[in-house]
N, C-alpha and C positions, 0 to 999 in steps of 0.2 A: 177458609174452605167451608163452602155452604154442607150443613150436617147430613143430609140426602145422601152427599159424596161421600161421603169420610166414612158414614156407615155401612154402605153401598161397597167400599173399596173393604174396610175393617171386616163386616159379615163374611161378604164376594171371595175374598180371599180363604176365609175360613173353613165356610162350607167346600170350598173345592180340595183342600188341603185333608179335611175329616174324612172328606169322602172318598177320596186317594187310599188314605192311611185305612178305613173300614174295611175295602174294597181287597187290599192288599195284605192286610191283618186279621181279615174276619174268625179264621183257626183259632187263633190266639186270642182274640176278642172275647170268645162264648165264654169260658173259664172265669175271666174278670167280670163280666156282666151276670154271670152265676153267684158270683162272689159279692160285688155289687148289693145284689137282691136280700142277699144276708145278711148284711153291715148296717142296721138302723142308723147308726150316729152318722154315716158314711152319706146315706140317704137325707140326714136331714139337713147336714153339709149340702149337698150338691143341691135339694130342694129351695134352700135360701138364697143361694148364691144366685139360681136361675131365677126364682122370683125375682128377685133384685134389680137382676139385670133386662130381664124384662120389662119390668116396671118402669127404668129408665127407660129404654128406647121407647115405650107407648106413651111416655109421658113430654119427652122430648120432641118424637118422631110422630105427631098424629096426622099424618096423611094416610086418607083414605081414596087412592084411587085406583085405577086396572092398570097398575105397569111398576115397573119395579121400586119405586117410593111406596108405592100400597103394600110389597110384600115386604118389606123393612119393618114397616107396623104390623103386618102381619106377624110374621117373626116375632117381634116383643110382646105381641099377645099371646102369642103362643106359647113361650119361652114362661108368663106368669101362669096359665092354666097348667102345663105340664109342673110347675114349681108347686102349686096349690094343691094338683092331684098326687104328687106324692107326700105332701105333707098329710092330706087329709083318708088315703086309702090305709082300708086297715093293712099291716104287715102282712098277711097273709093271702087275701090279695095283689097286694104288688109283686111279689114271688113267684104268683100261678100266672100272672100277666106276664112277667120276664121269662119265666121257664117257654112259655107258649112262644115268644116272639125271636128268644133267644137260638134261633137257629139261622146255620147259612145262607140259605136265598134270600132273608129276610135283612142280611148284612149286605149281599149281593145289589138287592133293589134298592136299599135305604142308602149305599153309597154310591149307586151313579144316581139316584132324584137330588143326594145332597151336590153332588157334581154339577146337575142342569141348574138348580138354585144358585148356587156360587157363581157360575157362568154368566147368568143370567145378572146377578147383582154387581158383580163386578164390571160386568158388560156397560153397566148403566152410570155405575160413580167412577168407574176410568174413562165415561164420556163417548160408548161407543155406541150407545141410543140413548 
């Protein structure tokens, strides 16, 4: 399976499944993403793990174009910036950034774009553009 698809299908699926679950969950959500903010060790876990995995899809996946192979690499690039800024923001910064975005609309809009993203990529590696 050419890796475009397999990422495309892996991502596609994810995003749409996260964005369900945010969407449906968001109550429930703030509490942990409160909690989250406080948990240094917690932070540098989940900062490495997404560096990581970023690193591989941008390193794997370097297609640069306007359609859903671009935002695959898109994604792994993002995936190591958001890993790097939490590694590198002081503690207390990242806390005043959470507390600030940690509200419902903001759960609202972030799980139907991760919806139209997943649609969008899965659209492409289950071959239906």
């Amino acid at each position: 399976m050419e890796l475009s698809l397999f990422l495309g299908q892996l991502l596609g699926i994810y995003f749409i499944v996260a964005g369900v679950i945010v969407i449906l969950r968001r109550k429930s959500l703030i509490p942990a993403v409160a909690e989250f903010g406080d948990n240094r060790a917690l932070i540098l876990v989940v900062a490495l793990v997404e560096f990581i995995a970023g690193l591989a899809i941008a390193i794997a996946h370097p297609i640069f174009t306007l359609d859903w192979k671009g935002l695959i690499t898109l994604v792994g690039w993002w995936m190591m910036v958001e890993g790097v800024l939490y590694l590198m923001l002081p503690h207390s910064r990242m806390r005043k950034f959470i507390r600030m975005v940690n509200k419902l609309r903001w759960y609202t809009l972030g799980g139907a774009l991760s919806i139209l993203i997943g649609v969008y990529l899965a659209g492409g590696g289950f071959g239906f553009w």
